[in-house]
C-alpha positions, 0 to 999 in steps of 0.5 A: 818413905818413914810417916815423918818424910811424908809429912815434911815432904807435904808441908813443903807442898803447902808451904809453896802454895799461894792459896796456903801462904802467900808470899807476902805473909812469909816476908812478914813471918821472916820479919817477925822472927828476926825482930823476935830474933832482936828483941830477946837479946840473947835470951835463948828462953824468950827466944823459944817462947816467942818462936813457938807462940808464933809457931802455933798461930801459923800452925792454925793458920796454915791447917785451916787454909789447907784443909780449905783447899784440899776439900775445894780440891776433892770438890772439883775431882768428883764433879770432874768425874761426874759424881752426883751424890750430893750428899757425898759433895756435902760432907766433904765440904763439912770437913772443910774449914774455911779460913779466917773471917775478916781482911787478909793480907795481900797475896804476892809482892805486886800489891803494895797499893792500899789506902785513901786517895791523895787529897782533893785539890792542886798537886805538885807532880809533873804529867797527868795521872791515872793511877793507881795502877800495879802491874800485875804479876812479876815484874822484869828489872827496872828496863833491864838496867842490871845484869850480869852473873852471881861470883862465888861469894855472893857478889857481883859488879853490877853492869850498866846498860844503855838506858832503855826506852821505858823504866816501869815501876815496880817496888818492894814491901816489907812488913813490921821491919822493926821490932815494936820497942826498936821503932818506939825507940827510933820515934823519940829520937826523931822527936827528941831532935827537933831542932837538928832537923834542917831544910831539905835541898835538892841537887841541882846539875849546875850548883857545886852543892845541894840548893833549896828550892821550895818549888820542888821539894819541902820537908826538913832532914835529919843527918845525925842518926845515932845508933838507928845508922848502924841498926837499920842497914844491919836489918837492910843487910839481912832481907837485901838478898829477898829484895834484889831477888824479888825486884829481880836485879843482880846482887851488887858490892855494897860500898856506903850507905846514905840514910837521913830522917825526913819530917814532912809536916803541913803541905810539904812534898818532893815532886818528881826526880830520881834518885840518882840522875846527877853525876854527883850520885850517880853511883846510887842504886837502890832506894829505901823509904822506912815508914815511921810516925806517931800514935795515933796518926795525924797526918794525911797524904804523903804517899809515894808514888813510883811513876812508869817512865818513857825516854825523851830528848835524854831524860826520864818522863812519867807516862801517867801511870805509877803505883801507890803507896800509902805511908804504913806504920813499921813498914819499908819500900825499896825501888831502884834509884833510877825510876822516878817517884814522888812524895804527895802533899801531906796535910798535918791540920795541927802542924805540931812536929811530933805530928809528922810524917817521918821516913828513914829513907836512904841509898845503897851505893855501887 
């Protein structure tokens, strides 16, 4: 074996160990070079200089934490063998940076719960809560409702089981979806729009159309999306075969895509629902909610929460138990549509529009 084979073959050990990267940060690290990717609009030199400043911050990164590991390792083998030599224990432990100071990013797709508790007061979701509570470790499809085998292309016609007993939830973040001008872009356009904003409705299973009912959901939608339609499902597109992959369900043939921006200002909220439970969109599988907002943030509050649900008398009820997530600028969250979830009250003390808590949240289609 040649030095370089050695070498590749112990950067693709590290590479596949949580304590160097964890896969969180890689989903961030696969964003950030698509958006960098996006941002130098074929210019193969800004393309090579952003490539290789992210590169060199990894590469630092990635030394410091292997160096930790390895001599944390070397640590454990000479205790194991009963060496005493304290100052062997010492020197190995010199050599041994440890990695950076200060917060790092969660380690693996199950932690998405960060952030302040909803504020004190009457809440509008249906059930006791006692969250949040992530689940720990991987998670099994959302009550194994998906199954089925990957075809030759890529794509397969998703099947639909019995409904199970319990749907738990379970979710997927990514990081800085959007480039950094692209997003500043996507806020004008919301704020320049104002006025095309709409109530929102819900759906009702004995109207012909969508009915308002503030008692339910209060927020104001946005249909006409521009050219923002096109750009977020093509970077939906692109990370779509991670997201199924960790949300563990089969792929499945896209046929459309529904996407609005929501502006959820002072006390508005969506109470519990899903997404897909009235016949008239029962063709709706997957769920995505991208975080968006003004700088700095003026809004609290507006948190979603994925609840775990239990099967009673035909229909899905919380057991008191969800995740949590807490709107994050440039980040986006995918669940299947069939869990149920809310959106918390927000409080927006100066009500200004502009102040708002935005989403572009939307629906893939079987």
């Amino acid at each position: 074996m040649t030095t370089k084979q050695m070498l590749d073959a112990f950067s693709d050990t590290l590479m596949q160990d949580e304590r160097i990267l964890s896969a969180r940060e890689r989903e961030l690290l696969t964003s950030l070079l698509q958006n960098a990717r996006a941002a130098a609009n074929g210019n193969p030199q800004t393309r090579a200089a952003v490539t290789a400043a992210i590169s060199q911050a990894l590469g630092e990164t990635v030394g410091q934490r292997a160096f930790a590991v390895l001599g944390s390792s070397m640590v454990e083998r000479i205790l194991a063998g009963g060496a005493e030599d304290a100052a062997s224990i010492e020197t190995v432990s010199a050599m041994s940076p440890q990695p950076p100071a200060g917060p790092q990013p969660p380690a693996g797709p199950h932690t998405p719960v960060r952030g302040p508790q909803p504020p004190a007061g009457p809440q509008p979701p249906a059930g006791p809560m006692k969250g949040p509570q992530p689940p720990a470790g991987p998670q099994p499809p959302a009550g194994g409702r998906y199954h089925g085998q990957t075809e030759p292309d890529g794509k397969v016609a998703v099947a639909v089981a019995e409904h199970p007993e319990i749907l738990s939830a379970q979710c997927a973040v990514l990081d800085e979806f959007l480039a950094p001008q692209e997003l500043e872009e996507l806020v004008k356009y919301a704020l320049e729009h104002e006025s095309d904003f709409r109530t929102s409705e819900v759906i009702s299973p004995n109207a012909d159309q969508g009915i308002t009912n503030y008692d339910h959901r209060r927020s104001r939608v946005l249909l006409e999306l521009g050219r923002f339609q096109d750009l977020v499902v093509e970077r939906i597109q692109n990370v779509l075969p991670r997201i199924i992959q960790k949300l563990g369900i089969e792929r499945f043939t896209v046929s459309h895509v529904e996407a609005q921006i929501t502006a959820s200002n002072d006390g508005d909220f969506f109470r519990s629902h899903s997404d897909n439970g009235d016949e008239k969109i029962a063709s709706r599988e997957l769920t995505f909610v991208y975080f968006f907002h003004g700088e700095p943030r003026q809004f609290a509050g507006g948190e979603l929460r994925i609840h775990d649900s239990r099967l009673q008398d035909g229909q899905y009820i919380s057991t008191g138990k969800y995740q949590t997530i807490e709107p994050q600028q440039n980040q986006i969250v995918f669940f299947p549509c069939s869990l149920l979830h809310e959106i918390t009250p927000v409080e927006c003390p100066s009500r200004a529009f502009a102040d708002s808590r935005f989403t572009f949240n939307g629906w893939l289609h079987r």
